[in-house]
C-alpha positions as CSV (number, residue, x, y, z in Angstrom):
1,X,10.5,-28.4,13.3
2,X,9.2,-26.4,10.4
3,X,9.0,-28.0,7.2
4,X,10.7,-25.6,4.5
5,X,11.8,-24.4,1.2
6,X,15.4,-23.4,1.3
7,X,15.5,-19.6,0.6
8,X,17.4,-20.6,-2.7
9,X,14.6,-22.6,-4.1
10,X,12.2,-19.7,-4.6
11,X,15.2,-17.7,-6.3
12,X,15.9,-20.3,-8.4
13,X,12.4,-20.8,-9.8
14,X,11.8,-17.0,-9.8
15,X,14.9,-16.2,-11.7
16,X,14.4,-19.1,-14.4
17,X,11.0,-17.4,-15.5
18,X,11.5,-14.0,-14.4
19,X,14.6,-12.8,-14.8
20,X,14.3,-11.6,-19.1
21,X,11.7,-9.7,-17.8
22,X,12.1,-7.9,-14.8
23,X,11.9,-4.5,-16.5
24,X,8.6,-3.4,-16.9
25,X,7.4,0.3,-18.0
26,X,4.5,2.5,-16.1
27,X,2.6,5.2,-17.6
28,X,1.4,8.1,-15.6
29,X,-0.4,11.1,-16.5
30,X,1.6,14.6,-14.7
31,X,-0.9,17.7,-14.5
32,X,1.7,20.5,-14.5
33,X,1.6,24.3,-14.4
34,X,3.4,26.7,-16.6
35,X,3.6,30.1,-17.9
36,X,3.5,31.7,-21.2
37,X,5.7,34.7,-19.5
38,X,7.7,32.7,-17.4
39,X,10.0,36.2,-17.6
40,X,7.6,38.5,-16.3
41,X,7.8,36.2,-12.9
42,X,10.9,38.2,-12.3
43,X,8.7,41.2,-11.5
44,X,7.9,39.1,-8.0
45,X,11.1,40.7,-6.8
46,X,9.4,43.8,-6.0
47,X,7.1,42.5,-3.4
48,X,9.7,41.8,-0.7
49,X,11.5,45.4,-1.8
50,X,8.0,47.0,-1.1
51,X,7.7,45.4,2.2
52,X,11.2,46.3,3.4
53,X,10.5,49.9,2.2
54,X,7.1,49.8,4.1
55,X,8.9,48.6,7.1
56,X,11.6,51.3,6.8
57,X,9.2,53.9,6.2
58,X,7.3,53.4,9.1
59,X,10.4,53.1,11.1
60,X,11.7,56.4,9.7
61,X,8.2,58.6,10.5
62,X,8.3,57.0,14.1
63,X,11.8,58.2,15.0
64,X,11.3,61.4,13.6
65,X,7.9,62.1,15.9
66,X,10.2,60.9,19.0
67,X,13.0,63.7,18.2
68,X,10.9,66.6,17.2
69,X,7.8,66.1,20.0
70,X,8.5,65.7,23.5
71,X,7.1,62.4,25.5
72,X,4.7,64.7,27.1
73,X,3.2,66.3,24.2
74,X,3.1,63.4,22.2
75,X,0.0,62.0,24.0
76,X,-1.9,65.1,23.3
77,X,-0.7,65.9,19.2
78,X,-1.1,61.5,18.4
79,X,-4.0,59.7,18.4
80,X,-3.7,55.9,19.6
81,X,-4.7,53.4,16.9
82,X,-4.1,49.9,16.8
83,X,-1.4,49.0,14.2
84,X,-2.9,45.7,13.0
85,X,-5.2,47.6,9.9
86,X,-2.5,49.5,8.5
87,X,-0.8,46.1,8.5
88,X,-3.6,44.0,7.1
89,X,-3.7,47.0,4.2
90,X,0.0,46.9,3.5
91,X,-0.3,43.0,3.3
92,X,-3.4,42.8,1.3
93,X,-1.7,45.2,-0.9
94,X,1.4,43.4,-1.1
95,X,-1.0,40.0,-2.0
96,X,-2.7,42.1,-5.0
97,X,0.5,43.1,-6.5
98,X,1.7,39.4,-6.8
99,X,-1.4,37.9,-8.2
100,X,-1.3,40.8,-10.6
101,X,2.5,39.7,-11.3
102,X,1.6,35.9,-11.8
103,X,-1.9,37.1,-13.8
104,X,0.7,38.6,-16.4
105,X,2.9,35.8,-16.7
106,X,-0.2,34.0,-17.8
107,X,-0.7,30.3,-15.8
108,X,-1.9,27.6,-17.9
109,X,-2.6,23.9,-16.9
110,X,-0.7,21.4,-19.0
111,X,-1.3,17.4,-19.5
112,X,2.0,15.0,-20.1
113,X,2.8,11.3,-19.6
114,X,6.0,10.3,-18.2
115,X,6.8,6.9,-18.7
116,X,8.9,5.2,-16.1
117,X,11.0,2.1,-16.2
118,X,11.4,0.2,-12.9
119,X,13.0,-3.0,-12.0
120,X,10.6,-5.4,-10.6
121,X,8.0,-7.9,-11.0
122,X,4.2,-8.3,-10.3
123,X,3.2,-10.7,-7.1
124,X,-0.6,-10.9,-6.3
125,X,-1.0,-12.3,-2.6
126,X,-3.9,-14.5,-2.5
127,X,-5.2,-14.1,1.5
128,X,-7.5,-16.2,3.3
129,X,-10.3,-14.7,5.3
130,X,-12.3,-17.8,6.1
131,X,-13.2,-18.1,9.3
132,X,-10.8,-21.0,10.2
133,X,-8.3,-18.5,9.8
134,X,-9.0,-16.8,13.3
135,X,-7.6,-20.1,15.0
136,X,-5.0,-19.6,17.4
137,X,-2.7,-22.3,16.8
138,X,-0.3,-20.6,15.2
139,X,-0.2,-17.3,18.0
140,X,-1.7,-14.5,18.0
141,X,-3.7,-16.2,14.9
142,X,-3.2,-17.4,11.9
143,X,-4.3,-14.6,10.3
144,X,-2.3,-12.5,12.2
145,X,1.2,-14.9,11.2
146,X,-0.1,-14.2,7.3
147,X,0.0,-10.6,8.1
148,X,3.4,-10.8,9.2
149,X,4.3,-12.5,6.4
150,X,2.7,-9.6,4.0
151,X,4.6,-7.0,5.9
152,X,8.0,-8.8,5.7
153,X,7.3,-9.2,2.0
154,X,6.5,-5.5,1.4
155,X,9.7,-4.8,3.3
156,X,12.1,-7.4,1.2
157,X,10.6,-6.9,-1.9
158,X,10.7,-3.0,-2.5
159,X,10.8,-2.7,-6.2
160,X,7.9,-5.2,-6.6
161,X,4.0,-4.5,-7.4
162,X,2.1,-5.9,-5.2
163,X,-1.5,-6.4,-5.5
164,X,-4.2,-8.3,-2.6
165,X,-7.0,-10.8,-3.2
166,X,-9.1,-11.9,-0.4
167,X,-11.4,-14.7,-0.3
168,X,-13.5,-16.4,1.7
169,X,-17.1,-17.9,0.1
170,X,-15.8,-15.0,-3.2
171,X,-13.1,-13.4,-3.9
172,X,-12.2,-9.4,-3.8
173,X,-9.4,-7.2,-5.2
174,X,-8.6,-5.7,-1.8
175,X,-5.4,-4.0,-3.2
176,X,-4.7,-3.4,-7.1
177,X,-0.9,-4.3,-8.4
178,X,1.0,-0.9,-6.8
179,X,4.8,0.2,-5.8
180,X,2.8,1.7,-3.0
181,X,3.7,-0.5,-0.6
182,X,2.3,1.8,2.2
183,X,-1.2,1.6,0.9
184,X,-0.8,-2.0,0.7
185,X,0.0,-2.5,4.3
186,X,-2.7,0.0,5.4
187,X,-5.0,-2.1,3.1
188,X,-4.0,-5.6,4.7
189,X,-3.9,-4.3,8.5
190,X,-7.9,-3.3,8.2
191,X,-8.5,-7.2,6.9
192,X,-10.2,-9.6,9.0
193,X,-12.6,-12.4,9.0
194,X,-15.4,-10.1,8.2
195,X,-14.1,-8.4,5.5
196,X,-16.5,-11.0,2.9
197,X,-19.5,-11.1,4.4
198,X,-20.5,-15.0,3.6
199,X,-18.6,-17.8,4.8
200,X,-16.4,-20.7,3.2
201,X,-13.3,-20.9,1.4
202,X,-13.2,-20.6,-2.3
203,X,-9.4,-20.8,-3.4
204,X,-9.8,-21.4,-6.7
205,X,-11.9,-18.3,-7.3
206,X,-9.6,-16.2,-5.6
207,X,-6.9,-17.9,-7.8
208,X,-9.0,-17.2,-11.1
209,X,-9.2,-13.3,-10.2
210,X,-5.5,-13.5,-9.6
211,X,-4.6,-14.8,-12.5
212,X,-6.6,-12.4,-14.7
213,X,-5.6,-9.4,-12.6
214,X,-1.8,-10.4,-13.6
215,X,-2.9,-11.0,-17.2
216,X,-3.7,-7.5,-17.8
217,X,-0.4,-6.4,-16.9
218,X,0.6,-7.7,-20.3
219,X,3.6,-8.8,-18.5
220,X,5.6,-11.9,-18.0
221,X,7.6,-11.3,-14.3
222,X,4.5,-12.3,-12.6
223,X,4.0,-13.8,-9.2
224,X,1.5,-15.7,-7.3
225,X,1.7,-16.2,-3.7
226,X,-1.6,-18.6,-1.3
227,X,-0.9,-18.0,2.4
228,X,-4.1,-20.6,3.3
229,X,-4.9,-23.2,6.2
230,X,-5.9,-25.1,3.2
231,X,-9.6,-25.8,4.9
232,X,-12.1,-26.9,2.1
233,X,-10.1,-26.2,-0.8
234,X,-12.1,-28.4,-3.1
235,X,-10.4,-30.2,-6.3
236,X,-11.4,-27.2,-8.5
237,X,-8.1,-25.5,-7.4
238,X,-6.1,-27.9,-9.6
239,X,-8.9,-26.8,-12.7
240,X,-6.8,-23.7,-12.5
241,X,-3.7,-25.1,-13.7
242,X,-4.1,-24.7,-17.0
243,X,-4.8,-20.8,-16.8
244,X,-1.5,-20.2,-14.5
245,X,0.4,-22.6,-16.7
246,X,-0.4,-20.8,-20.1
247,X,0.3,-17.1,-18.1
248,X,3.6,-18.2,-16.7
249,X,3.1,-17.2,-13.3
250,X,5.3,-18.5,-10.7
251,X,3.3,-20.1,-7.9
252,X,4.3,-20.2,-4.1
253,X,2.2,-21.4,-1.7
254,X,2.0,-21.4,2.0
255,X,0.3,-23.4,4.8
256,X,-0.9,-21.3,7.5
257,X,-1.3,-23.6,10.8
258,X,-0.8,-26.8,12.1
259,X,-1.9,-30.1,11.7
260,X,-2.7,-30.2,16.1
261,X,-5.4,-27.6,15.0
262,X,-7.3,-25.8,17.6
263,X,-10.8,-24.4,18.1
264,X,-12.6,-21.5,16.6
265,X,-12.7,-18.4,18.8
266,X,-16.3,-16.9,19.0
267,X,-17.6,-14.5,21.1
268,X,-21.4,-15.4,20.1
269,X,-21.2,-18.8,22.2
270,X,-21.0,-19.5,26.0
271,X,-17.6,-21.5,26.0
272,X,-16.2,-18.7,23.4
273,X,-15.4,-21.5,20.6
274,X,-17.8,-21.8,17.0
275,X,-20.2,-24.1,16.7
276,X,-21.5,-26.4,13.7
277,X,-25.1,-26.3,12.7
278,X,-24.9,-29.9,15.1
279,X,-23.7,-28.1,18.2
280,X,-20.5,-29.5,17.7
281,X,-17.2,-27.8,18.6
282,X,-15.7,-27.0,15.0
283,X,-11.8,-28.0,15.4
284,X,-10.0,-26.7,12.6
285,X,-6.1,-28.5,11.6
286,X,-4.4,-27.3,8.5
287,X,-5.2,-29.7,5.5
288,X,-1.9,-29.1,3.1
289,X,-2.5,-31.7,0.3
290,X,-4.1,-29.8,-2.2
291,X,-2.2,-26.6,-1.6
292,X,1.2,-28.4,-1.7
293,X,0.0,-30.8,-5.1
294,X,-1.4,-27.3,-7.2
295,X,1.9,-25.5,-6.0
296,X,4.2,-28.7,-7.1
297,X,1.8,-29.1,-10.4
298,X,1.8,-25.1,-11.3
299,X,5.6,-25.5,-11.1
300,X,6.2,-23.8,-7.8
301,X,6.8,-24.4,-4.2
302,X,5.1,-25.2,-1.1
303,X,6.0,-24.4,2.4
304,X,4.3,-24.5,5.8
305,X,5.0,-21.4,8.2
306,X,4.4,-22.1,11.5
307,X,6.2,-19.6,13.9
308,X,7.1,-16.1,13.5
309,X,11.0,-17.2,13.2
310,X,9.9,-18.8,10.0
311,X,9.0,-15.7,7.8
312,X,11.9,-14.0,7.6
313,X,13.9,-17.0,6.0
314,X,11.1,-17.3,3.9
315,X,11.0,-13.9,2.9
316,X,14.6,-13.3,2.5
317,X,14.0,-16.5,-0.6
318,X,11.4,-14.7,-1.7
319,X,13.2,-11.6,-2.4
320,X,16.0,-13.1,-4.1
321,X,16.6,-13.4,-8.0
């Protein structure tokens, strides 16, 4: 069995600090074209008329040639041309006249904002891409189960900005705070393990980034979720408590893997698993403490996800409140 929040305990703590402040405004700048003779525009009628007269014209002349000229003289008085200039003429001509039309009605480029209130709050997802993470414990990997998590979060939560941090050795603003929740998937689906090129697991500075990304929202209905195997998270996580204490961010926090563990896949050695500096099989088991005691400290909740039946319970929680 799974050990996990009920989805009413995520609501509750989200909609004790979030709910007063779940409207938030975004500014856009709209680059929009109009005319100082939007009247003259009406001249555009002409073009089709034209086109239909051409059409009729032409139409007209050839019936007239096949009553008054016999099929056997016809050869002999006409000369065959191809009909495709006389089109390109009449179109090209038909294209000037419009551009003339719209040059009258004088275009000009203008620059507004549009301010847009939207129900919602601001969740930064804090992603592992240590290493450890490509363990197959949890199946296909536990990567792969945080993925699934992200995606059934960008499906339950559509009204939400979500932004990505990934860390490994550093963090790295992966995905900005967006509605955009296309770009966010398309973001989080081209993350791996290789993303960061130096190894390690630096939580806390991935939480530090997160915090100060939120900040600068200059708004309260602020989220922060770990999905972590919690391998080397060092004591300086729970330095950060103050910071998400004084920003009022909710914290949730979730254990990716179990505590069995399992080996490192790596290509690079003979028996496919990694390899200490020793020559030791690395076995990597999920290590909750200090996740679960920062998410408990900050406020929030913990939770370990380990199968795919999990998520969308834990989702559906999430999206609540």
């Amino acid at each position: 069995m799974v050990s996990l929040v009920s989805p009413s305990q995520w609501s509750a703590g989200c909609h004790c600090r979030l709910a007063d402040h779940s409207l938030s405004a975004t500014t856009s700048f709209v680059i929009m074209m109009t005319f100082a003779y939007p009247t003259v525009l009406l001249l555009l009628i002409i073009v089709p008329i034209f086109s239909v007269l051409a059409v009729f014209i032409a139409r007209r002349k050839r019936k007239q040639w096949q009553e008054f000229v016999a099929d056997r003289l016809r050869p002999r008085l006409l000369r065959s041309a191809p009909p495709w200039p006389r089109r390109l003429s009449l179109i090209s001509l038909l294209l000037g006249l419009a551009f003339l039309i719209i040059a009258l009605a004088r275009p000009q480029l203008e620059e507004s904002t549009q301010t847009e209130t939207t129900r919602g709050r601001n969740l930064i997802i804090v992603l592992d891409l240590s290493r450890s993470m490509l363990a197959n414990d949890l199946k296909p990997s536990r990567l792969d189960q945080a993925k699934a998590l992200i995606y059934e979060l960008l499906e339950t939560l559509p009204n939400d900005r979500i932004g990505v941090i990934g860390f490994a050795s550093m963090p790295y603003l992966f995905a900005p705070l967006t509605s955009d929740h296309i770009a966010v998937r398309e973001t989080v689906e081209q993350l791996d393990c290789d993303s960061i090129p130096t190894g390690g697991s630096d939580v806390a500075e991935a939480v530090k980034l997160a915090v100060q990304t939120l900040k600068e929202t200059a708004q309260q209905n602020n989220g922060l979720l770990i999905l972590s195997d919690g391998e080397e998270h060092a004591p300086e996580l729970l330095k950060t408590l103050d910071e998400i204490q004084q920003s009022g961010t909710y914290v949730f926090a979730v254990g990716i893997g179990t505590e069995d563990g399992s080996f490192i896949p790596d290509r690079n050695f003979p028996d496919g698993r990694f390899r200490d500096v020793n020559d030791e099989v690395v076995l990597t088991r999920l290590q909750s403490d200090v996740l679960r005691s920062f998410a408990e400290k900050a406020g929030g909740r913990f939770a370990l996800a380990q199968s795919a039946s999990d998520i969308p319970q834990m989702v559906g929680g999430i999206g609540r409140g």
